[in-house]
N, C-alpha and C positions, 0 to 999 in steps of 0.2 A: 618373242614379245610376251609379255604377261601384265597384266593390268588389273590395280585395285582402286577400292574404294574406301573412303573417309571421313569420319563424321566427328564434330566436336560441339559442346555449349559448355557454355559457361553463364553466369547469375552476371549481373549489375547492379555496383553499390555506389552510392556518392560516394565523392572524395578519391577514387581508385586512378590507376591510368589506362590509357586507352590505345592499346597499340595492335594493328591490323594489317596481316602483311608486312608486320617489319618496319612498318609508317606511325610514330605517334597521331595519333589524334585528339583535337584538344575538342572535350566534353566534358560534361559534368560529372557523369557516371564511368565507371571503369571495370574490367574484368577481377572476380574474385577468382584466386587462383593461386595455385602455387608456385608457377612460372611468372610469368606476365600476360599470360592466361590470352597468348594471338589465337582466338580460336580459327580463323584461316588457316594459319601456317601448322598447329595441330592435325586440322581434318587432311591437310595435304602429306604431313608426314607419317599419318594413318594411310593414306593411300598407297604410298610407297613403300611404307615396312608391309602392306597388305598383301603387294603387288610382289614381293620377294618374299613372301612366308618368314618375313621377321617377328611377323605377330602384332602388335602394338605398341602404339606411345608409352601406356603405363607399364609395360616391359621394361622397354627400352630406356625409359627416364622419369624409375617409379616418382609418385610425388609423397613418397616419405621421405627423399632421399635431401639432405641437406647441400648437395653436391647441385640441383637443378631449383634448388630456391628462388622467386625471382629472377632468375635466367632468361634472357634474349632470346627470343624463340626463333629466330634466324638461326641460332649457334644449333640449337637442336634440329633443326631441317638442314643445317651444314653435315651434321654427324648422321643423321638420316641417309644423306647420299651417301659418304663413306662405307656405312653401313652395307647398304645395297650395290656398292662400287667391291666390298670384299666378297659378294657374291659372284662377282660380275657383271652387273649391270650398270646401266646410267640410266639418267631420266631423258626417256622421249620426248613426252608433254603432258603438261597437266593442266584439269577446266576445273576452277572451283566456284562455288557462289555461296553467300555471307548472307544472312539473313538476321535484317537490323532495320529496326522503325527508326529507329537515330544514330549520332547522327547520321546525314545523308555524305554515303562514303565517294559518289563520281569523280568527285572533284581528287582522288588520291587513288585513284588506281591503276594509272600510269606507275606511279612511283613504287604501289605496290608490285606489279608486274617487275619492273624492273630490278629492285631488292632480291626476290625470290630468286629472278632468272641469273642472277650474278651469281647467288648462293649455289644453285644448284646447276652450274656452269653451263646451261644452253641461252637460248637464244631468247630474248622477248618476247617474240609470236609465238613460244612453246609454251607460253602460260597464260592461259586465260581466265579473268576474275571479274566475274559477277557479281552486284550488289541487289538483293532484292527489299523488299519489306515484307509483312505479314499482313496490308491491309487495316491494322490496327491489331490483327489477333493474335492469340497465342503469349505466351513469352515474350517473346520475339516483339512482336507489336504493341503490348503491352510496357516495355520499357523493362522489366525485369530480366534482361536475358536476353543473350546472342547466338547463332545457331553457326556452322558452315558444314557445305558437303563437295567433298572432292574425290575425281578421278584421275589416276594417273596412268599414264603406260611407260612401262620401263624395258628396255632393251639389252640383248645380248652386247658385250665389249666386240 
């Protein structure tokens, strides 16, 4: 067993979209980004490339690259597993939490659980996601910006 960790933000601009876990969400503001900027699905594929010495996202799916332009960040935590599937391993289970004053994400995160755990072929209960806020502060709280940090443990085949 080997287990990483993973961290992501990204800014928020009007008029952008809003996708979390793989889930649109409808807001006014949206991730700036070169992907479609899921910063969950980011920190959790930090976690994984961490957790098998793949190194990181911006390795793996630099953002000069015109090939991960606006891209589906499910597609990138599918190729993530692969990834750590040609090492070896699969994903155990992974806890992330998202840290966002708006909007308020409860109400999607069943769906986001479910998205991920299809993607990265285990089970429901192996993915746990957290929504926090900042209290108002930071970033985060502030409205300019979204946070998330996740752990995963990945296993021998």
């Amino acid at each position: 067993m080997r287990v990483g960790f993973g961290y992501d933000v990204h800014r928020l601009e009007p008029g952008l979209k809003m996708v979390v876990g793989g889930v649109a969400i409808d807001h006014a503001k949206g991730w700036v980004a070169h992907s479609d900027g899921d910063v969950l699905i980011h920190a959790i594929c930090d976690a994984l490339l961490g957790a098998a010495s793949l190194r990181d996202i911006g390795v793996q799916f630099p953002d000069d690259s015109k090939e991960f332009e606006g891209i589906d960040s499910l597609k990138l935590l599918r190729r993530t597993v692969e990834l750590i599937g040609e090492k070896g391993y699969h994903v155990g289970n992974v806890d992330a939490t998202i840290a966002l004053q708006r909007p308020k994400l409860k109400p999607h995160i069943d769906e986001m659980r479910a998205r991920m755990a299809d993607v990265m072929g285990v089970d429901v209960d192996d993915v746990s996601v957290k929504a926090t806020t900042t209290e108002g502060l930071s970033f985060e709280g502030d409205g300019t910006g979204g946070s998330a940090y996740a752990v995963a443990l990945i296993e021998r085949d």
